[in-house]
N, C-alpha and C positions, 0 to 999 in steps of 0.2 A: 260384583258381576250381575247382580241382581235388580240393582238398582238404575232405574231411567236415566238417562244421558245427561235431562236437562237439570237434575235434580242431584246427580254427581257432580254436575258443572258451576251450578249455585252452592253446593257448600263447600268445594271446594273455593272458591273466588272468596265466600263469608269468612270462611276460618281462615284464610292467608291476609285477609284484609283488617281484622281485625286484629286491634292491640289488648292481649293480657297484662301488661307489665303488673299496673296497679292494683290488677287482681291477684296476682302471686306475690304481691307486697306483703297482701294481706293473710294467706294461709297460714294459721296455728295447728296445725297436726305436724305429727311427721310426716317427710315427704322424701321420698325416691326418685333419682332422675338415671334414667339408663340408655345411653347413646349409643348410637356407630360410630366409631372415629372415622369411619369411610363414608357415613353418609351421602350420597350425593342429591337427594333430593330435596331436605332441610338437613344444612350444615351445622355439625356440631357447635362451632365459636359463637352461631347466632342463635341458635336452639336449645341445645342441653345445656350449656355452660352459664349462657343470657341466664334462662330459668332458673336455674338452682342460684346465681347468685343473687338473684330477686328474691329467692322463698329461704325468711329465717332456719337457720341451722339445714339445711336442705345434703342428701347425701347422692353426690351423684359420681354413677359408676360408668364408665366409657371401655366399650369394648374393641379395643386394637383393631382397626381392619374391619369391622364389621358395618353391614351395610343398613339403608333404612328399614327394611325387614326383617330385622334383630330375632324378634319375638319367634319367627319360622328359623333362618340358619342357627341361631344360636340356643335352642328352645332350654334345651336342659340348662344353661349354667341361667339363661334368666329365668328358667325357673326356680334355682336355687338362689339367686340374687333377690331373687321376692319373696319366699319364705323365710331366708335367713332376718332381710330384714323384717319382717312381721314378727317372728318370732324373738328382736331384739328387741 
């Protein structure tokens, strides 16, 4: 909300335009994917599901129903879905 219009408008266009694949090919850490399965703004079958199966041994956790705002409606369980995994 902070951020200038034209300057919201250009990373968004950049980041939808651009392709990761061959960059998640390559990730050697562990890695975490946590989705809405309601998403409706980037859908999960092309988003979370794409990504993790690009990134070796990749752990990705979908939350029933939940929207692309995970991180606010669902704050507590993703916040233990990210400790947990850190601490695994």
């Amino acid at each position: 909300m902070q951020a200038g219009h034209k300057n919201t408008y250009d990373s968004i266009a950049s980041f939808s335009a651009t392709d990761f694949r061959e960059d998640l090919k390559r990730f050697d850490v562990p890695t975490l994917v946590i989705h809405g399965g309601d998403d409706q703004i980037v859908p999960l079958d092309i988003s979370g599901k794409a990504s993790a199966a690009q990134i070796r041994e990749a752990k990705l956790i979908v939350y029933p129903g939940a929207p692309h705002g995970l991180t606010d409606t669902h704050k507590e369980r993703f916040n233990q879905d990210l400790l947990d995994f850190i601490e695994s």
